[in-house]
Chimera marker file (.cmm) of the C-alpha trace (Angstrom):
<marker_set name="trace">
<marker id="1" x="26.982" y="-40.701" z="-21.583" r="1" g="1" b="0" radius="0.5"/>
<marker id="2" x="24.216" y="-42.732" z="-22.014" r="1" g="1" b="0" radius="0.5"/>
<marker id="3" x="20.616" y="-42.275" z="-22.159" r="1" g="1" b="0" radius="0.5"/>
<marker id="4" x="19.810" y="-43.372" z="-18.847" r="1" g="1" b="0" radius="0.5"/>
<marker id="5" x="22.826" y="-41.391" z="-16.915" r="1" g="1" b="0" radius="0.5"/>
<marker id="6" x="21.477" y="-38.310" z="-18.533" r="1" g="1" b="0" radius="0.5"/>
<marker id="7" x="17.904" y="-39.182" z="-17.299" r="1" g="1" b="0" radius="0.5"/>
<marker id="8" x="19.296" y="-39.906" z="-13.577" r="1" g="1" b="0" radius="0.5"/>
<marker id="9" x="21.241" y="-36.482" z="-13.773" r="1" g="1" b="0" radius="0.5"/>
<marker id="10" x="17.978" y="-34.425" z="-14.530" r="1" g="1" b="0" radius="0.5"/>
<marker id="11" x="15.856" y="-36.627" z="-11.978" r="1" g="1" b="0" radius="0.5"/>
<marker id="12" x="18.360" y="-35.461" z="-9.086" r="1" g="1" b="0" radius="0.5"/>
<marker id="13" x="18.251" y="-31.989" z="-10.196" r="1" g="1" b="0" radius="0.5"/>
<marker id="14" x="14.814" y="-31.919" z="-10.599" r="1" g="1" b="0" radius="0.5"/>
<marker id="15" x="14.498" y="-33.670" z="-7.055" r="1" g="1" b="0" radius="0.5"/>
<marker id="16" x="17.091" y="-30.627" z="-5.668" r="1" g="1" b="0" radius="0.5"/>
<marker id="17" x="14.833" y="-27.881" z="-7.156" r="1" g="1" b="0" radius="0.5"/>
<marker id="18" x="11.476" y="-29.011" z="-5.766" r="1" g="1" b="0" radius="0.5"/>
<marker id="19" x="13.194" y="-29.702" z="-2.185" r="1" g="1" b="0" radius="0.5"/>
<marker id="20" x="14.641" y="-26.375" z="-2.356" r="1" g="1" b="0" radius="0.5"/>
<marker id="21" x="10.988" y="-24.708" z="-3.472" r="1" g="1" b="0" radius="0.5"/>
<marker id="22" x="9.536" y="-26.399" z="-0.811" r="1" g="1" b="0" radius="0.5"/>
<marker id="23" x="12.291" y="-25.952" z="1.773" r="1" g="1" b="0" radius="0.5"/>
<marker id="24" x="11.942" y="-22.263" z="0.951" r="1" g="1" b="0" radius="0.5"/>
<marker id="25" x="9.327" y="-20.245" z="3.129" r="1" g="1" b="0" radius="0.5"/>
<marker id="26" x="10.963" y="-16.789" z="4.469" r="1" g="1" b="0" radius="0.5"/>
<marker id="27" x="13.830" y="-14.652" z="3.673" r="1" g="1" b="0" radius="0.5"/>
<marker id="28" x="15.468" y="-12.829" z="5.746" r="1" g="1" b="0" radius="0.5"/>
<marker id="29" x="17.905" y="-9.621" z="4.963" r="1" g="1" b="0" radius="0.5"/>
<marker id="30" x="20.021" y="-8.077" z="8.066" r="1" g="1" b="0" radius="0.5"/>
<marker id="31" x="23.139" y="-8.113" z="9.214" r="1" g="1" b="0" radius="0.5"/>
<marker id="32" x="22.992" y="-10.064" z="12.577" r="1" g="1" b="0" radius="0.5"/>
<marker id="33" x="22.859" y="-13.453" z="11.051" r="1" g="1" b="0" radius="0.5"/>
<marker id="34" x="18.998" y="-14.225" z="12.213" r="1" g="1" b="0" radius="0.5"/>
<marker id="35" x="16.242" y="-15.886" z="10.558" r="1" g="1" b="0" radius="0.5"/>
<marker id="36" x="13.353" y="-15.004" z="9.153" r="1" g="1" b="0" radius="0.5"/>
<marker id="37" x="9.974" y="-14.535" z="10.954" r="1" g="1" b="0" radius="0.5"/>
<marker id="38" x="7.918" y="-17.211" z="9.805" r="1" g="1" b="0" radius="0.5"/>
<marker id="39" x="4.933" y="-14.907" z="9.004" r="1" g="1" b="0" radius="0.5"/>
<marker id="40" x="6.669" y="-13.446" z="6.844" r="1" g="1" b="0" radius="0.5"/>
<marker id="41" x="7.740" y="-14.016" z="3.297" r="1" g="1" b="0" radius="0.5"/>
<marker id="42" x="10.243" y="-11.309" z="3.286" r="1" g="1" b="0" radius="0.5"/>
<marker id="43" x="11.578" y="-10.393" z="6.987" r="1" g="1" b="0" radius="0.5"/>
<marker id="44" x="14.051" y="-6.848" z="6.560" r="1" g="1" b="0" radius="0.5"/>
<marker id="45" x="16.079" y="-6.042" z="9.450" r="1" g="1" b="0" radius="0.5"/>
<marker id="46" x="18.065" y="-2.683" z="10.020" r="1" g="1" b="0" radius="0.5"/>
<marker id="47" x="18.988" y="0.077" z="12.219" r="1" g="1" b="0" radius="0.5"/>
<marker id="48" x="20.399" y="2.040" z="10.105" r="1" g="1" b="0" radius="0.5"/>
<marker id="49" x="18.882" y="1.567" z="6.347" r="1" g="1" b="0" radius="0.5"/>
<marker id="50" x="14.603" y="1.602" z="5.500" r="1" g="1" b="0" radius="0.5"/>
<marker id="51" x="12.558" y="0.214" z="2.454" r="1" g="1" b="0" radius="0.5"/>
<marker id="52" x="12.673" y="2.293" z="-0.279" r="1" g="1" b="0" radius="0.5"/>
<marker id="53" x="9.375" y="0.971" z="-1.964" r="1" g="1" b="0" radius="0.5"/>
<marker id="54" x="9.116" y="2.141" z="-6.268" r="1" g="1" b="0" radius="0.5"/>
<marker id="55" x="9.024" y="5.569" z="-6.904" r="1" g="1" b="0" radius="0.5"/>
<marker id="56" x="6.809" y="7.031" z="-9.621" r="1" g="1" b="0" radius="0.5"/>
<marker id="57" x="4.298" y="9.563" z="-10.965" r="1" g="1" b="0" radius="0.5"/>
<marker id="58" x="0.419" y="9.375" z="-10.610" r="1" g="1" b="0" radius="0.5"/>
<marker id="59" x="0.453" y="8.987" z="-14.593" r="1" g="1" b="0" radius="0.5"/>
<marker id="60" x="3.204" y="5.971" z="-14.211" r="1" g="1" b="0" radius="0.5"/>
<marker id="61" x="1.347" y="4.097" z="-11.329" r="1" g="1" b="0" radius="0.5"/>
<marker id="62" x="-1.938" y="4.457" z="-13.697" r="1" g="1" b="0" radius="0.5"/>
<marker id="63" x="-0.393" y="2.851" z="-16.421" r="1" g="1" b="0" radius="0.5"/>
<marker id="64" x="0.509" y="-0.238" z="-14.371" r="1" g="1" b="0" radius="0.5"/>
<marker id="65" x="-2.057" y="-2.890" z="-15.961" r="1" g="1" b="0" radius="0.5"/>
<marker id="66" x="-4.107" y="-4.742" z="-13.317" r="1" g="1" b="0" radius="0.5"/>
<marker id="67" x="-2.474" y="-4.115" z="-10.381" r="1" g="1" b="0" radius="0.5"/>
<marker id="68" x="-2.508" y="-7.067" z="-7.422" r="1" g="1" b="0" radius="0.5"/>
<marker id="69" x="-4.298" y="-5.582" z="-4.022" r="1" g="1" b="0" radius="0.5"/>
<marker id="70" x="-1.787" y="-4.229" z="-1.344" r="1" g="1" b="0" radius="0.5"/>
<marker id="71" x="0.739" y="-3.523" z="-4.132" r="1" g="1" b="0" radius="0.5"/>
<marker id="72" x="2.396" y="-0.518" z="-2.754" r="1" g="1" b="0" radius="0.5"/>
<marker id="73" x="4.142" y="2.871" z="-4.293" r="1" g="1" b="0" radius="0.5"/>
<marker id="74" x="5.496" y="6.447" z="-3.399" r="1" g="1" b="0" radius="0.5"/>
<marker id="75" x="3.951" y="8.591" z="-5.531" r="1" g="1" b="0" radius="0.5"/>
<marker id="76" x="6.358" y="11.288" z="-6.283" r="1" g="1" b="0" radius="0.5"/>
<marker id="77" x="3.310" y="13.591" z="-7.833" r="1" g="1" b="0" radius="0.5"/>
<marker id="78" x="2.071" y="14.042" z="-4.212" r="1" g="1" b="0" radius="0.5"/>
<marker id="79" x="4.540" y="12.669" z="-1.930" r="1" g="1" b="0" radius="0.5"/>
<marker id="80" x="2.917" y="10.072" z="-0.656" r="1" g="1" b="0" radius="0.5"/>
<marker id="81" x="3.036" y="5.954" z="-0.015" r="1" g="1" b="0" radius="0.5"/>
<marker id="82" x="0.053" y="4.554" z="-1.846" r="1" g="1" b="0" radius="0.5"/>
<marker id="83" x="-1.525" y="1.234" z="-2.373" r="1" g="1" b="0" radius="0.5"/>
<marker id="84" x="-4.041" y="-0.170" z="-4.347" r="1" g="1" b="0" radius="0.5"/>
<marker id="85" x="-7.083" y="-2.097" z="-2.866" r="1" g="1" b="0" radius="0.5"/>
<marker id="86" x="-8.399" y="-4.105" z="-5.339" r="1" g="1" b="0" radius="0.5"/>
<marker id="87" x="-10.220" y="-1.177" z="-6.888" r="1" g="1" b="0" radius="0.5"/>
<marker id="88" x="-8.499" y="1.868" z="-6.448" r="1" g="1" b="0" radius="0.5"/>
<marker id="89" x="-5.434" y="3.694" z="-5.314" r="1" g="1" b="0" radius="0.5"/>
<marker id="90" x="-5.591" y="4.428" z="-1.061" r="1" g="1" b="0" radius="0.5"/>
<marker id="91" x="-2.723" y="6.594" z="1.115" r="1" g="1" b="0" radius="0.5"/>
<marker id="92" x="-2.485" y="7.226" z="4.230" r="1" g="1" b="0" radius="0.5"/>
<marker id="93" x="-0.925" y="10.351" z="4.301" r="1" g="1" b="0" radius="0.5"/>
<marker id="94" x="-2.333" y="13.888" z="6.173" r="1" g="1" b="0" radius="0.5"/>
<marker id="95" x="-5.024" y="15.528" z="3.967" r="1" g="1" b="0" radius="0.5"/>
<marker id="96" x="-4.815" y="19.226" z="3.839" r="1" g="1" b="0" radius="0.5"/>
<marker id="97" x="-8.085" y="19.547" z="5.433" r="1" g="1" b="0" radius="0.5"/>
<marker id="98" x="-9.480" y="23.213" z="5.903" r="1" g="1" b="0" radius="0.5"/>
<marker id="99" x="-12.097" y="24.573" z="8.408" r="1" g="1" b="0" radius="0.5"/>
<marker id="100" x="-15.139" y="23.542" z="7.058" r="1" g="1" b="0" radius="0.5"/>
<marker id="101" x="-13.445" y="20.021" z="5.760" r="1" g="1" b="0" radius="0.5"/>
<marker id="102" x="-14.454" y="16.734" z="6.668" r="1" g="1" b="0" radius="0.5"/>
<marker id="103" x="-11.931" y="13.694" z="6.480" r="1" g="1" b="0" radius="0.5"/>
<marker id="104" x="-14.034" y="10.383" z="6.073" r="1" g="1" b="0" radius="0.5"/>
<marker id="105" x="-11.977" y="7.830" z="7.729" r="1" g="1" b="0" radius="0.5"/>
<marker id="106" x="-14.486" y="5.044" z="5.709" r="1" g="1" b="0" radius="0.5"/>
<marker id="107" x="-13.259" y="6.684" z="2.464" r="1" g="1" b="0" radius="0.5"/>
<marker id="108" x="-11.001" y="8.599" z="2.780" r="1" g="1" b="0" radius="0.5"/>
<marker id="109" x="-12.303" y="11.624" z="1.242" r="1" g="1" b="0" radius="0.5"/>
<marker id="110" x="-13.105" y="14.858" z="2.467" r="1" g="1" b="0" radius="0.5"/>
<marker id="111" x="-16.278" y="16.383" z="2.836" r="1" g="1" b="0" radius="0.5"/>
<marker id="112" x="-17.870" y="19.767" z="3.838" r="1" g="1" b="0" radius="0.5"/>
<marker id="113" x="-18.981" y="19.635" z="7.777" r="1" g="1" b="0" radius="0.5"/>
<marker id="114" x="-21.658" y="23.053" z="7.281" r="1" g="1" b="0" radius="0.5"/>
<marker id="115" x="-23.482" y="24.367" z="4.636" r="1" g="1" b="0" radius="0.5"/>
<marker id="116" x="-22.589" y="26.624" z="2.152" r="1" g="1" b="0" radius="0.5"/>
<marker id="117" x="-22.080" y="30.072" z="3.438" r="1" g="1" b="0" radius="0.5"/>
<marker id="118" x="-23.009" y="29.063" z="6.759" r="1" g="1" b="0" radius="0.5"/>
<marker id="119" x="-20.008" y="30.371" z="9.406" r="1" g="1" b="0" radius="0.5"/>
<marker id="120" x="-20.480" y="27.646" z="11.732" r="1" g="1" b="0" radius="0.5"/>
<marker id="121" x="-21.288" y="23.842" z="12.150" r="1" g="1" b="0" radius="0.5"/>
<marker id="122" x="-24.764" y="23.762" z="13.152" r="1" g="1" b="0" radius="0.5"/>
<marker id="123" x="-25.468" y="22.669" z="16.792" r="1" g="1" b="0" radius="0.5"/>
<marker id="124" x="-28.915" y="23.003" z="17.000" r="1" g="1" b="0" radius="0.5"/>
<marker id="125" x="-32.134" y="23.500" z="14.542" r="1" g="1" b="0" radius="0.5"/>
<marker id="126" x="-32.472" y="26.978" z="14.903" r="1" g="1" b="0" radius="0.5"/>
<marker id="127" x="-28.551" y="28.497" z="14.855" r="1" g="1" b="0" radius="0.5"/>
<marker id="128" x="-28.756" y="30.750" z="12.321" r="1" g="1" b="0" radius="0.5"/>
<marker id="129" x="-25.190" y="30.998" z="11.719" r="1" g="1" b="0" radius="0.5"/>
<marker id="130" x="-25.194" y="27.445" z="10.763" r="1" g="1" b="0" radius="0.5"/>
<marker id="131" x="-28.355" y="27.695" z="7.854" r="1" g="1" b="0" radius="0.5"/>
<marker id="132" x="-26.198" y="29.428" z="5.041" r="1" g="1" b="0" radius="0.5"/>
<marker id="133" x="-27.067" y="31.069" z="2.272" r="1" g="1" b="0" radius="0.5"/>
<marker id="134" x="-26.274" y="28.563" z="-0.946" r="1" g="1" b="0" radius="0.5"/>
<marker id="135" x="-27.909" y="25.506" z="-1.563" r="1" g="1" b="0" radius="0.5"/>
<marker id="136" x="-25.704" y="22.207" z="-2.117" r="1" g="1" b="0" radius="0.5"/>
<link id1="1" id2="2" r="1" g="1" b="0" radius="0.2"/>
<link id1="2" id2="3" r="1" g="1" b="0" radius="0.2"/>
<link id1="3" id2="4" r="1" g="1" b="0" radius="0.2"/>
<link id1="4" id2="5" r="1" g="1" b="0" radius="0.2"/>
<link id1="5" id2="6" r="1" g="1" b="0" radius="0.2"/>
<link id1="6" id2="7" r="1" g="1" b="0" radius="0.2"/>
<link id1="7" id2="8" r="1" g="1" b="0" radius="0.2"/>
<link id1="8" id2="9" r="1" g="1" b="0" radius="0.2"/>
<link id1="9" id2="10" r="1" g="1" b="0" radius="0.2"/>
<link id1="10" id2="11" r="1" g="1" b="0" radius="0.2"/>
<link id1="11" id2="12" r="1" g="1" b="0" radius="0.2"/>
<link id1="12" id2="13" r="1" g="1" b="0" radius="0.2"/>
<link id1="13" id2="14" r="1" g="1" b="0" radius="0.2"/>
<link id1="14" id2="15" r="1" g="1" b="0" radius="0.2"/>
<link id1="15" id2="16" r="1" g="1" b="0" radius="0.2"/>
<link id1="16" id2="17" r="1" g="1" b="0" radius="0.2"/>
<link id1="17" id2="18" r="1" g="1" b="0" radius="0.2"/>
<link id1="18" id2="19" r="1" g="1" b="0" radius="0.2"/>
<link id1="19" id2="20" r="1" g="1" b="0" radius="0.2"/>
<link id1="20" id2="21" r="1" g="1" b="0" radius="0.2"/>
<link id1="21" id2="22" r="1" g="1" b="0" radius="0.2"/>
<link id1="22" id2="23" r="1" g="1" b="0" radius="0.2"/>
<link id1="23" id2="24" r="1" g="1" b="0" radius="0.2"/>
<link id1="24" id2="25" r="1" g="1" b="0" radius="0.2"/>
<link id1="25" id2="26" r="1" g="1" b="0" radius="0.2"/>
<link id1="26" id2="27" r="1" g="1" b="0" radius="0.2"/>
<link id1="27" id2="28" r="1" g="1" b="0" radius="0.2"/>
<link id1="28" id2="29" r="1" g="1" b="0" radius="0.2"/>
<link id1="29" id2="30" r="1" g="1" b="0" radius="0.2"/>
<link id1="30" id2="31" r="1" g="1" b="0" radius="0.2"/>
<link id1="31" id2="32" r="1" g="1" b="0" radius="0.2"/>
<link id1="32" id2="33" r="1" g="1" b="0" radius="0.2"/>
<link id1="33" id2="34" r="1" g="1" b="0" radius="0.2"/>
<link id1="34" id2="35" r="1" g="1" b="0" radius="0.2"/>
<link id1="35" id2="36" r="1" g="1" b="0" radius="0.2"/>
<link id1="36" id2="37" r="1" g="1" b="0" radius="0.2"/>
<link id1="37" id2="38" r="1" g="1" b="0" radius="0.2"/>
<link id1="38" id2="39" r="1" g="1" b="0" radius="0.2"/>
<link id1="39" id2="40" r="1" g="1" b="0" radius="0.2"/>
<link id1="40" id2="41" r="1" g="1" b="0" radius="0.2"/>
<link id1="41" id2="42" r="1" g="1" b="0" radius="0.2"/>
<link id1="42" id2="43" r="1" g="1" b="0" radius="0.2"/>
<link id1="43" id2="44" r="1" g="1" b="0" radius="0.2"/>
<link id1="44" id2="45" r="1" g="1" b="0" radius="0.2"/>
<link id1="45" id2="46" r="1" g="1" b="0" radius="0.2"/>
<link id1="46" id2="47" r="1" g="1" b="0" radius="0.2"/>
<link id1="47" id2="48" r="1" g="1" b="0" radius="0.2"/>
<link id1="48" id2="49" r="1" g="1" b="0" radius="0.2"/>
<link id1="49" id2="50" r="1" g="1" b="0" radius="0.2"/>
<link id1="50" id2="51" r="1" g="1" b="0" radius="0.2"/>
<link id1="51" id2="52" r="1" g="1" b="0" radius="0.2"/>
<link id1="52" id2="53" r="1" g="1" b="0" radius="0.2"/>
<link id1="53" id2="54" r="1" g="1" b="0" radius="0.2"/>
<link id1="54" id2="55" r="1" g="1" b="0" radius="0.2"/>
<link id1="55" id2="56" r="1" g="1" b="0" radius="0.2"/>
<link id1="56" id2="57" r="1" g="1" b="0" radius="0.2"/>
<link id1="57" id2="58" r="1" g="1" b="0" radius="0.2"/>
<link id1="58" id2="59" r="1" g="1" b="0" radius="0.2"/>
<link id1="59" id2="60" r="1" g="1" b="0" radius="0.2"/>
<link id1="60" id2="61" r="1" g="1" b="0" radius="0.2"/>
<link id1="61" id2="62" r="1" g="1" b="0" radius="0.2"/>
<link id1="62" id2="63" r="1" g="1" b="0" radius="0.2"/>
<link id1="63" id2="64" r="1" g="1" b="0" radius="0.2"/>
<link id1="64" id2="65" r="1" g="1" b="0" radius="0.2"/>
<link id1="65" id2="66" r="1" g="1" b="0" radius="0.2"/>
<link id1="66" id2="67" r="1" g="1" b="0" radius="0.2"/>
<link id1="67" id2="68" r="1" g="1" b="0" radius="0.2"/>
<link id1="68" id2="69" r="1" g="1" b="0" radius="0.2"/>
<link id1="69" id2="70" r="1" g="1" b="0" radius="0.2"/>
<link id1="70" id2="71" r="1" g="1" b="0" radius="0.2"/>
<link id1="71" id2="72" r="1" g="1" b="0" radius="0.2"/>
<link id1="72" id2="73" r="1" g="1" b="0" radius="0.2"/>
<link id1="73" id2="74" r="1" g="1" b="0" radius="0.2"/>
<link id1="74" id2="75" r="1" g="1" b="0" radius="0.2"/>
<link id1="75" id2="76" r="1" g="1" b="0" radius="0.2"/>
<link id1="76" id2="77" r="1" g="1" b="0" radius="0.2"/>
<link id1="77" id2="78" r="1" g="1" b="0" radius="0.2"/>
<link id1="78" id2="79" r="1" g="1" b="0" radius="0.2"/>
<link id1="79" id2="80" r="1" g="1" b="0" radius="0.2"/>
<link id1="80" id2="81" r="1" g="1" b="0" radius="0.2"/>
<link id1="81" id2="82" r="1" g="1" b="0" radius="0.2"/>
<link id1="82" id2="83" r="1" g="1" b="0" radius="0.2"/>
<link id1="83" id2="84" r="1" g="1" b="0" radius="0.2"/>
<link id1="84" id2="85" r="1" g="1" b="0" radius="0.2"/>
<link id1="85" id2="86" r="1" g="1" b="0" radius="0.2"/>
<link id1="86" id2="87" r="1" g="1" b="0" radius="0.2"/>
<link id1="87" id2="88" r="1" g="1" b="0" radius="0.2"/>
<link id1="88" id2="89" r="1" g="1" b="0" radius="0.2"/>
<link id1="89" id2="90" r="1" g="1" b="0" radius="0.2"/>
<link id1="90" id2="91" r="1" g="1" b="0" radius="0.2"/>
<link id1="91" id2="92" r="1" g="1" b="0" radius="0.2"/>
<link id1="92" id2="93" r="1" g="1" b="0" radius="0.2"/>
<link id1="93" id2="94" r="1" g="1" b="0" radius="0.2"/>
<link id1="94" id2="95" r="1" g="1" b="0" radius="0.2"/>
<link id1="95" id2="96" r="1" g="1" b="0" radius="0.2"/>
<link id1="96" id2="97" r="1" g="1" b="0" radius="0.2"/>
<link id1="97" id2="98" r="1" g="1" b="0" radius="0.2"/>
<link id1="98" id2="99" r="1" g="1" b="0" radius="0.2"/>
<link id1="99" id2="100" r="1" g="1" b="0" radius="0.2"/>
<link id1="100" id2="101" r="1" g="1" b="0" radius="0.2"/>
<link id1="101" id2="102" r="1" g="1" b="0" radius="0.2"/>
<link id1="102" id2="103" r="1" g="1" b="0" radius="0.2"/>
<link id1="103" id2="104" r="1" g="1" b="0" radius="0.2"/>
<link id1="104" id2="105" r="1" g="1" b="0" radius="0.2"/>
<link id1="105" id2="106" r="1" g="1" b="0" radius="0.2"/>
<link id1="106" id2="107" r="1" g="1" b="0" radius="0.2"/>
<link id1="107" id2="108" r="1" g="1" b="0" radius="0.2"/>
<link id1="108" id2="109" r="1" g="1" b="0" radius="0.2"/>
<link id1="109" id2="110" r="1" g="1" b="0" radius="0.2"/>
<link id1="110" id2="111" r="1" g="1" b="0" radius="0.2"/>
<link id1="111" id2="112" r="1" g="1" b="0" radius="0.2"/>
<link id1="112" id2="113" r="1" g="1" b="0" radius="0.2"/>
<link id1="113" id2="114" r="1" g="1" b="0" radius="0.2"/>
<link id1="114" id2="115" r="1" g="1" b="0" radius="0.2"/>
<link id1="115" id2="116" r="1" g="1" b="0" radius="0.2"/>
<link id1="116" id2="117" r="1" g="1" b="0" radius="0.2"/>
<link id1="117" id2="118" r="1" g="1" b="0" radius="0.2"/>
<link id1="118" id2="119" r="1" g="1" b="0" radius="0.2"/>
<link id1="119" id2="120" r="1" g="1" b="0" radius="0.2"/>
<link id1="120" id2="121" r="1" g="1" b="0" radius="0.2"/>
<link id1="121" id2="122" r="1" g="1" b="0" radius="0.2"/>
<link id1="122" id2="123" r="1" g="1" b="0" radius="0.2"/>
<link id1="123" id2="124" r="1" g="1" b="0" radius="0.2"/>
<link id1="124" id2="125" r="1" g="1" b="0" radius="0.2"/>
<link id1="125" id2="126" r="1" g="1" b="0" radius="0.2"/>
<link id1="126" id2="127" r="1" g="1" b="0" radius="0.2"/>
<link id1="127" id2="128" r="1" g="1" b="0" radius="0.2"/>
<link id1="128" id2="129" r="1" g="1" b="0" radius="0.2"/>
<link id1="129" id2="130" r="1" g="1" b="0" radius="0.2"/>
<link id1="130" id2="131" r="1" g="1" b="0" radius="0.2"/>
<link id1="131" id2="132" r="1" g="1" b="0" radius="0.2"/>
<link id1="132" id2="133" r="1" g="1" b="0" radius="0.2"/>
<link id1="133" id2="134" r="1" g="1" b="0" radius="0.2"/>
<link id1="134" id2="135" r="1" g="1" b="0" radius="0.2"/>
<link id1="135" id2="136" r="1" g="1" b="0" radius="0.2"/>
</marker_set>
């Protein structure tokens, strides 16, 4: 072959690979033959199957350096789908809140509702129940 067939054979390939990259927008896995929605980059369809996301332990998802925002996990240490938003791990699963617990829906964490020692939430100034006896 000469020099210039060899040069025509890369340009069409080269050509095929770009039209393909930019002939590619979604993907879609199922079993009824449709396409993708084009919102999405990654459309899954089933009635039968889910998305089993990675699975790993609070110490392996830690050791994942710099981890992209919205990259998602199941954390098998506490059972739970997590994600990380840009700078630090969120989930979205049930805290074991107790009586005098607090679940920040800002934060997510949980915070006392009374003070300490006190056997109710206060409702007024002067319920005595709700002063306490320990200082925070």
């Amino acid at each position: 072959m000469n020099n210039f067939k060899i040069k025509l054979i890369y340009f069409f390939l080269l050509a095929v690979f770009f039209t393909a990259a930019v002939n590619a927008q979604s993907v879609a896995i199922n079993t009824d033959g449709s396409t993708a929605n084009p919102s999405a980059i990654l459309d899954l369809k089933s009635t039968t199957t889910g998305l089993l996301p990675p699975r790993m332990t609070s110490t392996e998802r830690d050791a994942i350096a710099s981890p992209a925002a919205g990259l998602t996990i199941y954390n098998t240490s506490i059972n739970c789908l997590e994600f990380w938003n840009g700078s630090r791990w969120r989930n979205s699963c049930p805290v074991n809140v107790g009586p005098t617990d607090v679940l920040s829906p800002t934060t997510g964490l949980v915070w006392m509702d009374r003070n300490l020692g006190a056997t109710q939430v206060a409702t007024s100034p002067t319920h005595e129940a709700s002063y306490g006896h320990l200082y925070q």
